[in-house]
C-alpha positions in Angstrom: -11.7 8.3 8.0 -12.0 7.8 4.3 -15.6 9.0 2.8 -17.8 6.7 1.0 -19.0 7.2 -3.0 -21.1 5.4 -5.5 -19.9 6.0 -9.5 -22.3 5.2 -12.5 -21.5 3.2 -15.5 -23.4 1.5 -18.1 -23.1 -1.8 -19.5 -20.6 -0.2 -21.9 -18.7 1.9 -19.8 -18.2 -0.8 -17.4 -15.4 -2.4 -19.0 -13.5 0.3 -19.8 -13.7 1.5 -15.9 -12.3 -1.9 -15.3 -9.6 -2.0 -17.8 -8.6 1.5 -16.9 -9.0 1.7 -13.2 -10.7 4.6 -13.9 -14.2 5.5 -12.9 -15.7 9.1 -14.7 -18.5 11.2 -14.5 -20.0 13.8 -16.9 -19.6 17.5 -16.4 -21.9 18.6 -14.4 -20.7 16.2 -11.7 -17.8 17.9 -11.5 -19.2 19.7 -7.9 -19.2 16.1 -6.8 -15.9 13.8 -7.9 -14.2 16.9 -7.1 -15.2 15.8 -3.3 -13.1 12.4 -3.7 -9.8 11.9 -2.2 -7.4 9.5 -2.7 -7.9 6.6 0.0 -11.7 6.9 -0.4 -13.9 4.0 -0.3 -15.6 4.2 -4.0 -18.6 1.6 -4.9 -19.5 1.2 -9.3 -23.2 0.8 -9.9 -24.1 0.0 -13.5 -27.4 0.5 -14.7 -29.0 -0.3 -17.6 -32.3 1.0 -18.4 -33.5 -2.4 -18.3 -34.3 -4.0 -15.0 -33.3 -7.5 -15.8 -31.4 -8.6 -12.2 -27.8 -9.1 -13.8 -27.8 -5.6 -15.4 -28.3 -3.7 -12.6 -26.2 -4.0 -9.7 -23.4 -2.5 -7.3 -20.2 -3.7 -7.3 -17.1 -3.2 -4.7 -15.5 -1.4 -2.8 -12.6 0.2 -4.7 -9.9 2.6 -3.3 -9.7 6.3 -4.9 -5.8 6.1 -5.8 -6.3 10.2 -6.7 -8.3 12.9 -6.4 -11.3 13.8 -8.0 -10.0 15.6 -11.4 -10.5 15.9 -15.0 -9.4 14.3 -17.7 -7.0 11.9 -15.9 -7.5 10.0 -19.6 -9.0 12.7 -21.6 -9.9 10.1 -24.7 -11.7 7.7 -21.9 -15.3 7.3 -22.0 -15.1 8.9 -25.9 -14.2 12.1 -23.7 -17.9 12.0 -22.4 -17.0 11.6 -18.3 -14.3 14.0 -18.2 -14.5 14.2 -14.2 -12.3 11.1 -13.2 -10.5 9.1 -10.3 -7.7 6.7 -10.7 -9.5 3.7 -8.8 -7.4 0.5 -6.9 -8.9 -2.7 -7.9 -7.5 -5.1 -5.8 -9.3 -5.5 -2.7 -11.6 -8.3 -2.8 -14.7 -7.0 -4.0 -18.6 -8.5 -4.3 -21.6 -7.5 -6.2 -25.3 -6.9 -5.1 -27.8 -6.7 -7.8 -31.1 -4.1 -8.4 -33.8 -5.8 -6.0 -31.4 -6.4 -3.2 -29.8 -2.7 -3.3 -32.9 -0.9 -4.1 -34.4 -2.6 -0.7 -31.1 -1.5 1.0 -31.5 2.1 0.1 -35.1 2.1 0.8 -34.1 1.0 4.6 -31.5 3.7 5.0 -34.5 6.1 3.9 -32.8 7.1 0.8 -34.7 7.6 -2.6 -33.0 5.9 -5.2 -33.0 8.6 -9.0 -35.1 7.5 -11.5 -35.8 4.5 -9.5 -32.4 3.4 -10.8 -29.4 5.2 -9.4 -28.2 5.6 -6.0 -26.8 8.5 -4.4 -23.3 9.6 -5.1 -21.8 10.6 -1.7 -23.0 8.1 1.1 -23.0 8.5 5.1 -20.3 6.5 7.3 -23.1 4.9 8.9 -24.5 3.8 5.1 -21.3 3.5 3.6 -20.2 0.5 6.5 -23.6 -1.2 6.3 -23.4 -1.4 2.3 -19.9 -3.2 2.8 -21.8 -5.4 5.0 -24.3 -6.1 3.0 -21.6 -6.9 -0.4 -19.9 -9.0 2.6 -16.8 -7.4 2.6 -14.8 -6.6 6.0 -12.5 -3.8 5.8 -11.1 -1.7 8.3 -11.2 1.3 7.2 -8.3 2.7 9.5 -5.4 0.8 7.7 -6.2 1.5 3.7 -2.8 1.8 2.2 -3.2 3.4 -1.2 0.6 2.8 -3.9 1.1 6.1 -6.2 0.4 5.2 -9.4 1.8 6.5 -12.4 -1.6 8.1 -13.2 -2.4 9.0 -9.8 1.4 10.5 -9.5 1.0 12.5 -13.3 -2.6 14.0 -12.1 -1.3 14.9 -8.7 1.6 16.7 -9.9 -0.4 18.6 -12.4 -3.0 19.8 -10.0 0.0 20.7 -7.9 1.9 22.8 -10.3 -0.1 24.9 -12.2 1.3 26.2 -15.3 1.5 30.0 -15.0 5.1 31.1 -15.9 4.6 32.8 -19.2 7.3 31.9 -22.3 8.8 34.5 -24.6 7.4 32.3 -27.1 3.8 32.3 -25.6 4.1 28.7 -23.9 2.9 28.4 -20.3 4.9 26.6 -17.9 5.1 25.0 -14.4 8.4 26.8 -13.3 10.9 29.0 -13.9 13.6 26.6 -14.5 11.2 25.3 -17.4 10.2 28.9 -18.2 14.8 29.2 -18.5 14.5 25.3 -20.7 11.9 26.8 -23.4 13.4 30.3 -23.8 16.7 28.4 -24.4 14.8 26.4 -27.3 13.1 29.0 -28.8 16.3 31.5 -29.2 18.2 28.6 -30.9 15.1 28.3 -32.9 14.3 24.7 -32.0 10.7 24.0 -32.4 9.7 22.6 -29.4 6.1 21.2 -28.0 5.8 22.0 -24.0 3.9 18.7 -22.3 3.5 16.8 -25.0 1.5 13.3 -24.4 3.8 9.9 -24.1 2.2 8.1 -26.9 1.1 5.4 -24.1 -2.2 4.1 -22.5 -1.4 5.9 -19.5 -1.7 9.7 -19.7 1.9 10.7 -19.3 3.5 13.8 -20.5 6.6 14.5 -21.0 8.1 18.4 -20.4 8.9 19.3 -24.4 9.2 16.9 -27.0 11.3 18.0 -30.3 9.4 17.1 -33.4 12.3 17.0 -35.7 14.4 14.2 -34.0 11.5 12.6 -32.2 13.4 13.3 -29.1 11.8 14.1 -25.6 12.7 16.4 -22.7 12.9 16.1 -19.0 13.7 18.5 -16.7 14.2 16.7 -13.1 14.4 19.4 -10.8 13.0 18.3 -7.7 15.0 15.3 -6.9 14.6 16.0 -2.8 10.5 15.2 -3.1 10.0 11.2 -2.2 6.3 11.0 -4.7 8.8 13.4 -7.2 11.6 11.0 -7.3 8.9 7.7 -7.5 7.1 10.0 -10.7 11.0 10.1 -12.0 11.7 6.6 -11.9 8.4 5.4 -13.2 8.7 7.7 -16.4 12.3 6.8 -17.2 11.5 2.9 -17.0 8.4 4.0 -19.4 10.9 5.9 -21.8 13.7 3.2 -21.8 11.1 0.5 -22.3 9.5 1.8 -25.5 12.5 2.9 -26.6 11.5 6.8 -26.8 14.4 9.3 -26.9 14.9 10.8 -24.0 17.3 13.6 -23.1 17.4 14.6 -19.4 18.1 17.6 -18.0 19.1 18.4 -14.1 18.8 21.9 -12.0 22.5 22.2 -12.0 22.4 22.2 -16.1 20.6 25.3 -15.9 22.9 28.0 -15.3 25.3 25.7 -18.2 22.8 25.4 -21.2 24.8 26.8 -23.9 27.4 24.4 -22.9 25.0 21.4 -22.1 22.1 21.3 -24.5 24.0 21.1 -27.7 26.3 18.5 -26.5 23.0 16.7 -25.9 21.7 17.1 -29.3 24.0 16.7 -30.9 24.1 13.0 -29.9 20.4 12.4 -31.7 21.3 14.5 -35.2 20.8 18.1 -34.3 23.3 20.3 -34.7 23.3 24.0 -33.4 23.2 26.7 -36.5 
């Protein structure tokens, strides 16, 4: 059974949570969003100091499409809620205002912050009879959440920690990547390890050459259904912007002297 949560926003956060599908919280909620799984039943109140009726309200339900995590969009919020979820937006979806959910949460016995904000983490019991009340009917048994590429990126970074230490001090998710940046940095070919896609969406590619503007992926776990769906997202992303992209497989590894400079040599850099 999914769990129930209520995010905060502010009349000028709102948007942005909207046009991101991203809901955030500030640091020391962390203990909190890090409780959100993906398939959770999220609600967005927005609350304005002001207690004018169309200022103040609750608004949902969404779908967690990830985990609790930070900086899913690190420049989101002007970096200020760096504990996020990647939030589904496309279940139908109502909105109660202050006097109606402050009388709800005073039935269910729960003290609402400030007079203002509701708690984060709600009950089954609550959670169902606030869709009720927004008029929604969901069961709760069939939610269906679609990787996103956000969701995907954060999940495979929580995943994959980047402990394999570099001969060039870079940290990285694997040994075959760990084999990729020693290559680089003996042919003395400045490299940058997970650089940012310079996209909306917080996508990074494995190393990015500064000097022919050319990225690198390593696919090396073509056997993982959510790996394979994160591969073909971020090579429709490269081709459509038009980025460079040179792509690397696990059976190049043990060829690399024989691969790589065949490779760059095909966007202008040529091997001393």
């Amino acid at each position: 059974m999914p769990n129930y949560f209520i995010f905060h926003c502010t009349p000028p956060t709102y948007t942005e949570c909207i046009d991101k599908n991203l809901f955030g919280q500030g640091i020391k909620m962390g203990g909190f969003v890090s409780n959100v799984h993906r398939g959770d039943i999220l609600f967005l109140v927005q609350v304005s100091k002001y207690r004018e009726r169309f200022l103040n309200f609750i608004e949902g339900p969404f779908i967690a499409l990830s985990d609790g995590t930070q900086n899913i969009i690190a420049d989101a919020f002007g970096g200020g809620y760096p504990w996020q979820v990647s939030v589904d937006m496309s279940l139908s979806r109502n909105k109660i205002f202050y006097s109606d959910y402050k009388t709800f949460f005073e039935n269910q016995n729960l003290k609402l912050h400030d007079e203002l904000f509701p708690p984060f983490s709600l009950s089954q019991s609550v959670g169902n009879e606030l869709l009720q009340i927004l008029g929604i009917v969901l069961d709760t048994n069939s939610i269906h959440t679609v990787p996103t590429p956000i969701s995907i990126e954060s999940d495979f970074r929580k995943k994959y920690k980047a402990n394999f230490l570099c001969t060039d001090g870079h940290y990285v998710r694997s040994l075959s990547e760990m084999t990729i940046d020693n290559w680089l940095y003996h042919n003395e070919i400045l490299h940058s390890y997970e650089k940012k896609l310079p996209l909306q969406e917080p996508l990074y590619s494995d190393f990015y050459l500064k000097k022919i503007d050319c990225y690198i992926e390593f696919w090396g776990m073509n056997d993982d259904p959510l790996y394979k769906e994160r591969k073909k997202i971020k090579q429709k992303l490269y081709s459509e912007n038009n980025f460079k992209l040179l792509e690397l497989e696990f059976e190049h590894l043990t060829r690399l002297d024989d691969i790589l400079p065949k490779k760059l040599n095909k966007y202008g850099l040529k091997l001393k």
